[in-house]
C-alpha positions in Angstrom: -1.9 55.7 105.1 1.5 56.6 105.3 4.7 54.9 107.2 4.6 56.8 110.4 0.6 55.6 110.4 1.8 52.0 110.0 4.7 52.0 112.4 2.2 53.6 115.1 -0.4 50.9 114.7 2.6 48.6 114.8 3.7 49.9 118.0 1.0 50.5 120.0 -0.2 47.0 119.3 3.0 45.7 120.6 2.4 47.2 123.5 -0.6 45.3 123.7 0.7 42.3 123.4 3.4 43.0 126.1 0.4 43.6 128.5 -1.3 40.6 127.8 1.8 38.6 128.2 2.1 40.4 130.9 -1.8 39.3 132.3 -0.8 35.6 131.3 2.2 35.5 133.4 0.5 36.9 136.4 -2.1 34.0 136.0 0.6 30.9 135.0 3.7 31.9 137.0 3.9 30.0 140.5 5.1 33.1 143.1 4.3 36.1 143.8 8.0 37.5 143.1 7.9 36.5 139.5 4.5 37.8 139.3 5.5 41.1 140.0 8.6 40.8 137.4 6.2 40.2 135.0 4.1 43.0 135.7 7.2 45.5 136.0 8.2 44.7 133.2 5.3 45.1 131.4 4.6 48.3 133.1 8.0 49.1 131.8 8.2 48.2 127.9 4.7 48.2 127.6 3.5 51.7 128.2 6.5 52.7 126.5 5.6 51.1 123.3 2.0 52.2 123.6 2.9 56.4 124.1 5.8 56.2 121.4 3.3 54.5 118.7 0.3 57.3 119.7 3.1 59.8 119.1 3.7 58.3 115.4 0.0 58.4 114.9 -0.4 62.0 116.5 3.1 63.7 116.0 3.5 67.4 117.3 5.7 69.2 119.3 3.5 69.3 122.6 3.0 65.5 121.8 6.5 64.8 121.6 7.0 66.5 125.2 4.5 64.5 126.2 5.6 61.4 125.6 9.1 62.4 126.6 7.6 63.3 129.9 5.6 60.1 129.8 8.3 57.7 129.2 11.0 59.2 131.4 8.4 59.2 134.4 7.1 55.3 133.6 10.7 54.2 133.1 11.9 56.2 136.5 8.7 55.0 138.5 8.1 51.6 137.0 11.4 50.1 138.8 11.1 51.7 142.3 7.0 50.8 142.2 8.4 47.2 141.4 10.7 46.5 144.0 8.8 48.2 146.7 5.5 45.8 145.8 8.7 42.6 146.2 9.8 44.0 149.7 6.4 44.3 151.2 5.6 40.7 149.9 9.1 39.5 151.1 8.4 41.2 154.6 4.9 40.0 154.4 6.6 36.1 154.6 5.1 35.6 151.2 7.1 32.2 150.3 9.2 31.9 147.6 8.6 28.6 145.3 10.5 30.0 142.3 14.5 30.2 143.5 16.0 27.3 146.0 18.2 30.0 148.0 16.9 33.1 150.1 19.7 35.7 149.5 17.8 38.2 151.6 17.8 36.0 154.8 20.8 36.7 157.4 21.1 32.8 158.2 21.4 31.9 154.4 19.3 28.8 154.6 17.7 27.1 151.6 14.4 27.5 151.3 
């Protein structure tokens, strides 16, 4: 087993970790806003640190595109997907338990 073996392993099962963390967070945190952070963000680092440590496991050039395409499309997408899920919740009237103040309301009333 070699370094790039090790540091693949390494990787990819940080990017398991990430998910879980991810998995407890939607189960502990109180709103559905910080919910979805916590999902972003996993969908985010997470996948990230799973493709890069196949590609130390696998490495080729037709991997390495790959991954680039990979990563530049989760990274792009992952943000966007994130927000959009917050706005429909926040249109929805989902309340928020998390934050005192409603920056997103025109009267700028606490909550």
């Amino acid at each position: 087993m070699n370094g790039l073996d090790v540091a693949g392993q390494v990787l990819v099962v940080l990017g398991a970790l990430v998910f879980v963390t991810a998995a407890l967070g939607v189960v502990r945190f109180p709103d559905a806003y910080t919910r979805i952070s916590a999902v972003g963000t996993a969908g985010g680092a997470g996948i990230v640190l799973v493709v890069v440590g196949t590609l130390l496991l696998q490495p080729g050039v037709s991997s390495t595109i790959k991954v680039a395409v990979i990563v530049a499309l989760q990274l792009a997408t992952s943000s966007i997907g994130t927000m959009a899920v917050a706005r429909s919740a926040y249109l929805a009237g989902t309340p928020l338990r998390q934050t005192r103040y409603d920056d997103l309301d025109t009267e700028g009333a606490p909550r």
